[in-house]
C-alpha positions in Angstrom: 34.3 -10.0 9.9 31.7 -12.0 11.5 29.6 -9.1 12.4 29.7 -7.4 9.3 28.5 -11.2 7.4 25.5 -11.5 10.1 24.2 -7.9 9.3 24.8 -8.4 5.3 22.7 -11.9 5.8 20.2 -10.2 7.3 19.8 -7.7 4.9 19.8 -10.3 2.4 16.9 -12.4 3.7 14.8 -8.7 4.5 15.6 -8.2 0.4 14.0 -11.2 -0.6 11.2 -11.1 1.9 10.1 -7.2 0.6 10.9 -8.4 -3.2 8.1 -11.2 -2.4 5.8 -8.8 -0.9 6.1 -6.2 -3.4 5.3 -8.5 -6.5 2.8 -10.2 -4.8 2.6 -13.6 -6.0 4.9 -17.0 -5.9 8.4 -16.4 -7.7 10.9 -18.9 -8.2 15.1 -18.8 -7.1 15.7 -16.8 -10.6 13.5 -14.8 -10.4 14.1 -13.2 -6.7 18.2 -13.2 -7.8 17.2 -11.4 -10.9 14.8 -9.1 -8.9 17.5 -8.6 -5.5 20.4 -8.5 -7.6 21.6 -11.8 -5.6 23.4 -14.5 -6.9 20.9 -18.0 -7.5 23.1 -19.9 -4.2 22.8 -16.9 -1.6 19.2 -16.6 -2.6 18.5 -20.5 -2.1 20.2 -20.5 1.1 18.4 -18.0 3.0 15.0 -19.3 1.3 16.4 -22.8 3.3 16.4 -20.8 6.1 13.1 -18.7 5.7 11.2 -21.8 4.9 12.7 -23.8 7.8 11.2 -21.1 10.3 7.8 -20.5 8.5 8.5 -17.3 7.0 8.7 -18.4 3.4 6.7 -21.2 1.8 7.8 -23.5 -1.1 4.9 -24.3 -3.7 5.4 -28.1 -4.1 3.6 -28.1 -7.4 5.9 -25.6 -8.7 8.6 -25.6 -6.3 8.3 -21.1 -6.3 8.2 -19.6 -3.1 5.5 -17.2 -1.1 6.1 -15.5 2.4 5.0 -18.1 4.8 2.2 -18.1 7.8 4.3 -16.7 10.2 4.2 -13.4 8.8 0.3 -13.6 9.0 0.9 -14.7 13.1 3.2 -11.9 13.6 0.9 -9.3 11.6 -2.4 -10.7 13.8 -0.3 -10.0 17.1 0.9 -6.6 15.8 -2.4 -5.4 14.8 -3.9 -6.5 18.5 -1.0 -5.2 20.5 0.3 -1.9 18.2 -2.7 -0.3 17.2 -1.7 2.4 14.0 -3.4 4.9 16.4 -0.1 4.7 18.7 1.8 5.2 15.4 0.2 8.1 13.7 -0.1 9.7 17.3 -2.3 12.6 17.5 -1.1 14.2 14.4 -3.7 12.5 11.9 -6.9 13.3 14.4 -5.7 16.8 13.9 -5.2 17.2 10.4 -8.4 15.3 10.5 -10.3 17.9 12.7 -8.5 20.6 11.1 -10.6 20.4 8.3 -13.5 19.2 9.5 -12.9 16.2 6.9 -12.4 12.3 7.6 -9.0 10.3 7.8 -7.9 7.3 6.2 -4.6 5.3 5.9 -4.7 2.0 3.4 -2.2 -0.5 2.4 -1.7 -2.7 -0.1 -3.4 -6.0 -0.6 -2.1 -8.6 -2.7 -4.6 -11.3 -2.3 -6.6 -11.0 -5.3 -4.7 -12.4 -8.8 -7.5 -10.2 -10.7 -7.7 -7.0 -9.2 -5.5 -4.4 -7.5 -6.9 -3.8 -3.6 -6.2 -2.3 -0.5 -7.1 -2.2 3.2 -8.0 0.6 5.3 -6.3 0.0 8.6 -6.7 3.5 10.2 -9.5 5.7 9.5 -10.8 8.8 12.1 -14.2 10.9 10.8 -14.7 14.2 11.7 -17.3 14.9 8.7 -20.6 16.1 9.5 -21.7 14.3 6.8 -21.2 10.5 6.0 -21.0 9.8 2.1 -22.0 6.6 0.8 -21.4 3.7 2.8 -19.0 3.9 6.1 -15.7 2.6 6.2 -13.9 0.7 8.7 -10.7 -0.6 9.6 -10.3 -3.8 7.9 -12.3 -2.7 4.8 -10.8 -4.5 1.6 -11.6 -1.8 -1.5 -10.6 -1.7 -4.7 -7.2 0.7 -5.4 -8.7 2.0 -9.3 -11.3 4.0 -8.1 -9.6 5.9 -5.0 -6.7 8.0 -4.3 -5.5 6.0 -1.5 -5.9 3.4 -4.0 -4.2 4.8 -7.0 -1.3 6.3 -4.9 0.1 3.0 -4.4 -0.5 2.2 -7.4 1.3 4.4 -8.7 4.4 3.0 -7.5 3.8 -0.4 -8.1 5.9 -3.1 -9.8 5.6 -3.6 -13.3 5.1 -7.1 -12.9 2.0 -5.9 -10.6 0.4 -3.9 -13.1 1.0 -6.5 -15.5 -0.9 -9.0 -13.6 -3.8 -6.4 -13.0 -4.0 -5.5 -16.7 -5.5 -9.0 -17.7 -8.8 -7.5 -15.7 -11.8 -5.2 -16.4 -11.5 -2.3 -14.3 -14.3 -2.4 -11.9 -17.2 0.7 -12.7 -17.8 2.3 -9.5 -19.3 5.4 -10.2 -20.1 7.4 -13.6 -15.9 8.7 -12.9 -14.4 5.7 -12.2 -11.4 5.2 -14.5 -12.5 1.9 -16.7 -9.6 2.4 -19.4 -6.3 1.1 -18.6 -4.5 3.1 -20.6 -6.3 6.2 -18.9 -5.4 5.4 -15.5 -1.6 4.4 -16.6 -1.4 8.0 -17.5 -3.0 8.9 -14.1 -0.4 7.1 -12.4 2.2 8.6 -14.3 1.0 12.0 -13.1 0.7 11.1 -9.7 4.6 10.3 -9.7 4.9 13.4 -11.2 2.7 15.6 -8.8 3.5 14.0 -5.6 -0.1 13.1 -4.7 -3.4 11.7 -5.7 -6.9 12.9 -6.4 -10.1 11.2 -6.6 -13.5 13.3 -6.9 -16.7 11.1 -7.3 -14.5 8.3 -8.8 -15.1 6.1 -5.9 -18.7 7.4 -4.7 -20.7 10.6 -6.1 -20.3 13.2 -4.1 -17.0 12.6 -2.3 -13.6 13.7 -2.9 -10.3 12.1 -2.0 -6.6 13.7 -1.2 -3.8 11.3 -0.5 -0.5 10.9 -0.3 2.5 8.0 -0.7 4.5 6.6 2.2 7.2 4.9 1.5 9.3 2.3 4.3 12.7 2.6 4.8 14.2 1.2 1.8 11.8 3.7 -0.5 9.5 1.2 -1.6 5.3 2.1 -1.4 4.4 0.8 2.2 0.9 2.6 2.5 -1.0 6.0 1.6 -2.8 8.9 3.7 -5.5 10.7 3.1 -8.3 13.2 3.9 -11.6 12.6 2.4 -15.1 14.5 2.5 -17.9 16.0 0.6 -16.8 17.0 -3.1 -18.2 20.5 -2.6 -16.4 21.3 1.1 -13.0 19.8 0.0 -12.0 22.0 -2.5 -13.1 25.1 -0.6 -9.4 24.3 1.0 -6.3 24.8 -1.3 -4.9 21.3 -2.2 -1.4 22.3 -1.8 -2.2 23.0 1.9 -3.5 19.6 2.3 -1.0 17.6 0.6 1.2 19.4 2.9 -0.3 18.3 6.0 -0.9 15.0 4.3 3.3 14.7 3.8 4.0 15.3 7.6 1.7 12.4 8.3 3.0 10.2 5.5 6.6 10.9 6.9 5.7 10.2 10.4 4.7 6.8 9.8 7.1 5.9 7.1 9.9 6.5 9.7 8.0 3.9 11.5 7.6 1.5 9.2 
């Protein structure tokens, strides 16, 4: 009995901390039951404990609730010590060199209140030719304009895209999606296909492939993707890409 109330607590206080993170902003005890499916006393008491060991932090102005400074300690150390080149292994330089195209892996960021973001925290070129400006790990771009981006996107919250809506979408390039209502539909056929396509949406003359991966519970964690010059990339059948893409995206899903 005991054992089986320790792991359901856990799984509890992991549900509220992943609710948190996937709405991206402050939310108050009604909200995360309503979102968790918890009743309003288990929710307050693991947010006692959560706050009590810096994982959570209560908004005195407001009294809502964020994810607390520890996770940002605990991330810093991860980065330093588990570098995503241990996680995707070989497999990504290879897909990578494969086709002679460059690399990326991007998660969400949910700093910004205005616009949707992400940061690249793996990226390996193999491109003979670098398009635009280079990218590095720890890059924060914006999601409209790139499939990395939009793949998340795809599977955000509503609440999210909400949020988002109440901002101009960013011109990048003469492609860029600037209509909302346009790239809702985009990410209503990204569901639909499985993957994501940019070409000279994010910078004229490049074309982006990438792919969802999702964390254990099947919520969008992060996307892959190859990336190179518009007219090399679809010398290659997408399909084949995707599917290399997919064996990546599953690797590090199972990891996450």
């Amino acid at each position: 009995m005991g054992a089986t109330n320790n792991i359901q607590s856990v799984d509890h206080a992991i549900d509220i901390v992943e609710f948190l993170y996937s709405i991206g902003r402050e939310a108050s005890i009604s909200e995360i039951g309503k979102g968790t499916g918890m009743f309003g006393s288990t929710v307050y008491r693991q947010l006692s404990t959560l706050k009590d060991r810096g994982y959570v932090y209560q908004n005195p102005q407001n009294s809502k609730y964020w994810l607390g400074l520890r996770f940002y300690t605990i991330g810093n150390m991860l980065r330093q010590n588990l570098p995503m080149s241990d996680i995707v292994g070989e497999e990504a330089e290879e897909v990578a060199r494969k086709y002679g195209q460059n690399i990326f892996i991007a998660v969400p960021d949910y700093s910004s209140e205005l616009y949707a973001q992400q940061i690249i925290i793996y990226c390996k070129y193999y491109s003979q030719v670098i398009i635009g400006k280079e990218i590095e790990v720890g890059s924060v771009l914006f999601s409209h304009g790139s499939a990395t981006g939009k793949c998340m996107m795809a599977y955000y919250t509503d609440d999210l895209i909400r949020k988002y809506r109440k901002s101009s979408l960013v011109k990048l390039t003469e492609k860029t999606i600037t209509d909302w209502d346009l790239l809702m539909a985009e990410l209503g056929s990204i569901r639909i296909r499985g993957y994501s396509l940019d070409s000279d949406e994010e910078e004229e003359g490049k074309t982006c492939i990438a792919v969802p991966i999702f964390d254990g519970a099947g919520n969008i964690a992060a996307s892959v993707s190859l990336s190179g010059q518009t007219k090399t990339m679809f010398e290659v059948p997408i399909n084949a890409i995707v599917r290399d893409l997919r064996e990546i995206a599953d690797q590090v899903g199972k990891k996450m």
